[in-house]
C-alpha positions as CSV (number, residue, x, y, z in Angstrom):
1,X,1.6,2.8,-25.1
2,X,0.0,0.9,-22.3
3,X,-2.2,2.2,-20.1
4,X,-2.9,0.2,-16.8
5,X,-5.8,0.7,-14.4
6,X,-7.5,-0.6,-11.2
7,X,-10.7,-2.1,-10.5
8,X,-12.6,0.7,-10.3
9,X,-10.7,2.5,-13.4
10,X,-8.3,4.7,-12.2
11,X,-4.6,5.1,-13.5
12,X,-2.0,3.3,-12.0
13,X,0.9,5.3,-12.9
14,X,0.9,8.9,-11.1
15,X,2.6,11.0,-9.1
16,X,3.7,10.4,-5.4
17,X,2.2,12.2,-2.8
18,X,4.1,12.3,0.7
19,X,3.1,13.1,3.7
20,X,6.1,14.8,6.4
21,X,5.2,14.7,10.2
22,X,7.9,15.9,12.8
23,X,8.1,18.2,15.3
24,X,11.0,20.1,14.0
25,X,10.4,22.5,11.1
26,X,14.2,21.9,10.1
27,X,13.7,18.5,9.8
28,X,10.6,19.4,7.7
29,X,12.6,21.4,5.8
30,X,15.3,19.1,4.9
31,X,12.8,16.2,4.0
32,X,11.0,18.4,1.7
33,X,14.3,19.3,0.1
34,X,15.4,15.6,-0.3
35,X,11.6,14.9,-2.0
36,X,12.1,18.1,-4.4
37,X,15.2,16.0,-6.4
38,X,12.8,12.9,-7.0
39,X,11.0,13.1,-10.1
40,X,8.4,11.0,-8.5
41,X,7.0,12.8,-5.3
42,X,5.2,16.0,-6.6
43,X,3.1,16.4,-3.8
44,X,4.5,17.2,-0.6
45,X,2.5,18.2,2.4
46,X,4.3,18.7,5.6
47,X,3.2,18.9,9.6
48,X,4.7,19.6,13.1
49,X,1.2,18.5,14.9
50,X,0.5,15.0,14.9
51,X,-3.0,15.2,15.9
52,X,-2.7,17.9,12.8
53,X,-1.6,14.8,10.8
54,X,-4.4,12.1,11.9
55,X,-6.7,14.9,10.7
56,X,-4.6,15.2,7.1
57,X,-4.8,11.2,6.9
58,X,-8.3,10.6,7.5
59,X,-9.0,13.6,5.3
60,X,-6.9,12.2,2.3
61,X,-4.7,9.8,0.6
62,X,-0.5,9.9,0.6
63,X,1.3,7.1,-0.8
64,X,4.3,7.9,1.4
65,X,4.8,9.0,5.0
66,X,7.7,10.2,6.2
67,X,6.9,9.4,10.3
68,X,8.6,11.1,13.1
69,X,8.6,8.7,16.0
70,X,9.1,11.0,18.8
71,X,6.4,13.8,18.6
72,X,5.5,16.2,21.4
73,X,1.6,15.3,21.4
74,X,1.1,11.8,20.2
75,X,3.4,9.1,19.3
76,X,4.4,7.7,15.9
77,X,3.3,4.6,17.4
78,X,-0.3,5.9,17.8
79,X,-0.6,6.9,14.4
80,X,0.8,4.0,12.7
81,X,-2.0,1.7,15.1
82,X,-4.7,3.7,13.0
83,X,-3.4,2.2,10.2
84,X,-2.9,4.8,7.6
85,X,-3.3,3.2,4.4
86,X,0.4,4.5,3.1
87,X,3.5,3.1,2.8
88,X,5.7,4.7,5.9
89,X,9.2,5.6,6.9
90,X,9.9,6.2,10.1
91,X,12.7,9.3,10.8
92,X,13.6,9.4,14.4
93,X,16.9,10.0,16.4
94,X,15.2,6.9,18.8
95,X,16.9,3.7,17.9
96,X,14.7,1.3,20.3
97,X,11.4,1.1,17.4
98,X,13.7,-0.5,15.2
99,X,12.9,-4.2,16.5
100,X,9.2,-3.0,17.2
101,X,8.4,-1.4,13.5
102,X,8.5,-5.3,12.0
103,X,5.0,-5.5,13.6
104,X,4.1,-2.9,11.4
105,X,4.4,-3.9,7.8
106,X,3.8,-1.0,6.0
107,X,6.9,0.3,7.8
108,X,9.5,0.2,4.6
109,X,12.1,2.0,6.1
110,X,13.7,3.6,9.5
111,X,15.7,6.6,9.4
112,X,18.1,7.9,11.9
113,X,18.6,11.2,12.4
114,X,20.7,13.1,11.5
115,X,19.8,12.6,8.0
116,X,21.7,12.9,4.2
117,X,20.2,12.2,0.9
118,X,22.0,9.0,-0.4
119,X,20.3,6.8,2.9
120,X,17.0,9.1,2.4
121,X,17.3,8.4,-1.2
122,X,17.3,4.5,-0.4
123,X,14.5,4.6,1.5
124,X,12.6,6.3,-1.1
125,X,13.8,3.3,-3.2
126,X,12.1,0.7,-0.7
127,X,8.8,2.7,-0.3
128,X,8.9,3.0,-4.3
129,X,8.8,-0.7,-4.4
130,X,6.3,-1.4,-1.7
131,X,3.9,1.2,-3.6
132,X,4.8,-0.1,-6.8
133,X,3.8,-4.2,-5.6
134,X,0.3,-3.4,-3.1
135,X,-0.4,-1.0,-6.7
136,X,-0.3,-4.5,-8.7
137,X,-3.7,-5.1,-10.7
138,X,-5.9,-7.9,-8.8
139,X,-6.4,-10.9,-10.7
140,X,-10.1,-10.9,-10.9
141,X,-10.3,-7.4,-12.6
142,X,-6.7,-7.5,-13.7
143,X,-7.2,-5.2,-17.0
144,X,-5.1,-3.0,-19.0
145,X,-5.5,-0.5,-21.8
146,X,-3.2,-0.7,-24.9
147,X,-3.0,2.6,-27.8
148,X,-4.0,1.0,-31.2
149,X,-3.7,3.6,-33.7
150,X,-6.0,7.1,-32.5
151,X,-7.7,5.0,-30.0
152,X,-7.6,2.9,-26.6
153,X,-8.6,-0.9,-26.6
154,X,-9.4,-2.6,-23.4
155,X,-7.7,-5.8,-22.9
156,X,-8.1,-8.5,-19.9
157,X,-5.1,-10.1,-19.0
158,X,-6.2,-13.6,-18.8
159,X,-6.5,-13.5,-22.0
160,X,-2.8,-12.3,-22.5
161,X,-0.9,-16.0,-23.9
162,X,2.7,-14.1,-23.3
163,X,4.5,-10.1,-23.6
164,X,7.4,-10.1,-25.9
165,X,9.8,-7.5,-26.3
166,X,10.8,-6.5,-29.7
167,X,13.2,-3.5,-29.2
168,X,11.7,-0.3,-28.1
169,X,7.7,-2.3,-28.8
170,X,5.9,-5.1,-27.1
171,X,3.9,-7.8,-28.7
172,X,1.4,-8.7,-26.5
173,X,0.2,-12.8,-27.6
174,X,-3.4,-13.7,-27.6
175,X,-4.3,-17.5,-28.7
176,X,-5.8,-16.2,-32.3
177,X,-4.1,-12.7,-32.2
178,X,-1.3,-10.4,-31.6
179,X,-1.0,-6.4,-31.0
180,X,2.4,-4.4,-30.6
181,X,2.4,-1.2,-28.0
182,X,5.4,1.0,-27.9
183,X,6.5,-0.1,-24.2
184,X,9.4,-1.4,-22.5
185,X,8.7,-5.2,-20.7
186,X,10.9,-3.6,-17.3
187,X,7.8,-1.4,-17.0
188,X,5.0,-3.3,-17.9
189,X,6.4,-6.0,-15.1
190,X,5.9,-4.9,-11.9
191,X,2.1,-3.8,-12.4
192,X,1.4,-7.5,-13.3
193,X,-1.0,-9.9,-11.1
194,X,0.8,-13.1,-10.1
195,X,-0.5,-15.1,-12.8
196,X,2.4,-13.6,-15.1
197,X,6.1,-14.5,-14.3
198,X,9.2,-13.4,-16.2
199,X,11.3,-16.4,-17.7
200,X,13.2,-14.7,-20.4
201,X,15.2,-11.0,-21.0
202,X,12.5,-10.8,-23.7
203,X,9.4,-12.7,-22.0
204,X,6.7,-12.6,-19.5
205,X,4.3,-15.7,-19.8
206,X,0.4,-16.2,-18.6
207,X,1.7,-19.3,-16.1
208,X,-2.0,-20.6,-16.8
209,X,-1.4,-20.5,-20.6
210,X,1.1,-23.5,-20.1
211,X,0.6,-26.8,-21.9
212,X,4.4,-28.0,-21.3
213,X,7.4,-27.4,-19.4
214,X,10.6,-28.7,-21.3
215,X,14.1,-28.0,-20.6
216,X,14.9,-24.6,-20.9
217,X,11.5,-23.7,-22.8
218,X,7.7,-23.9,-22.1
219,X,5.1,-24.6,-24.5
220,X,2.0,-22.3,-24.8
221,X,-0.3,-22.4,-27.5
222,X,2.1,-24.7,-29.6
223,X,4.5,-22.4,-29.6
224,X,8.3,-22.4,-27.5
225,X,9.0,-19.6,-25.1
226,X,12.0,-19.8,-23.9
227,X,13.1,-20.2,-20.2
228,X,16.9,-18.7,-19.4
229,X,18.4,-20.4,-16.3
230,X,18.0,-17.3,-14.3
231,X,14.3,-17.6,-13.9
232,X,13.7,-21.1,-14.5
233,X,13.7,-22.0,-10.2
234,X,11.4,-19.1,-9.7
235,X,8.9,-20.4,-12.4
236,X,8.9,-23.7,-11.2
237,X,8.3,-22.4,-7.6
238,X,5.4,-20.6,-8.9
239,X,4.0,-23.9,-10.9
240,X,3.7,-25.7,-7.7
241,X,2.4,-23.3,-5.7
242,X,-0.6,-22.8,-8.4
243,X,-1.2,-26.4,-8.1
């Protein structure tokens, strides 16, 4: 088990909490509905005010906003210039923001009413993402937390040579040492800082652990990793850009 945690210590993984603002308490209604059949949102709060919802923003922390553009006492425009610090998916039956949103980017999605679950249900997919990528540790205090028998053992990730995958278990390489945690490497991925890059079904390598690039492998620590065509132009992109 790997546990993974921010700079100031807090977990990582948890549940989503949504925010729904729109005038209409059908609409509401529906969008709570849609949330209730993803595992992921738990925590829905919903309001037909949006000076109502200013106050629930300031006041506390969604990672998701469903955002009615057309509300009776303040635009959706207003609130996204205050800059709520959520990803945001805008549900209007007005067509003309859809140019305008790019200037927002914590705009993920636009839906256009009416709505049904398999285009909601994609946008949920997009704002998962988004969450899941600004949620990536920062390299200076990039840390995880690994299970090692009863107990938990901090580990910094520039110290990490490479992940392997080994069935259901990942070892995780140091230069002098490795450890293997029951976790899957399609988890552990997307909460990595840029320093790591995939470049094998069964890898993710420390790109400043590299002695050698070779055709179709890399060398770190003496030993071969190998590199599958599928992610050898995206490694090499990454190389230059670090130097």
């Amino acid at each position: 088990m790997i546990i993974l945690l921010d700079e100031n210590g807090n977990l990582l993984d948890k549940i989503m909490k949504c925010l729904i603002v729109d005038d209409d308490p059908l609409i509401c209604d529906l969008l709570e509905h849609f949330c209730s059949k993803i595992n992921e949102i738990k925590d829905v709060t919903t309001t037909v005010s949006g000076f109502e919802s200013i106050n629930l923003i300031n006041s506390s922390s969604f990672d998701l906003i469903f955002l009615d553009y057309n509300l009776p006492d303040i635009t959706g425009r207003d609130i996204l210039d205050l800059n709520p610090n959520s990803a945001v998916i805008m549900v209007t039956s007005n067509k003309d923001f859809a140019l305008d949103s790019y200037n927002y980017p914590k705009i993920v999605d636009f839906l256009v009413k009416p709505l049904d679950f398999p285009r909601f249900y994609k946008g949920f997919l997009k704002a998962k993402e988004f969450i899941s990528n600004s949620k990536k540790l920062p390299e200076k205090e990039a840390r995880l937390f690994i299970k090692e028998g009863g107990k938990l053992v901090k580990i910094k990730l520039k110290e990490v040579a490479y992940f392997k995958s080994e069935a259901n278990y990942i070892s995780i390489v140091f230069k002098n040492k490795k450890i293997l945690t029951l976790m899957a490497l399609k988890d552990l991925e997307p909460k990595l800082p840029d320093f790591f890059q995939r470049v094998h079904r069964s890898y993710i390598i420390n790109l400043n652990m590299i002695d050698v690039i070779h055709t179709g492998a890399v060398e770190i620590n003496k030993e071969h990793v190998p590199v599958s065509q599928r992610y050898a132009a995206e490694l090499l992109r990454k190389i230059q850009l670090l130097n």
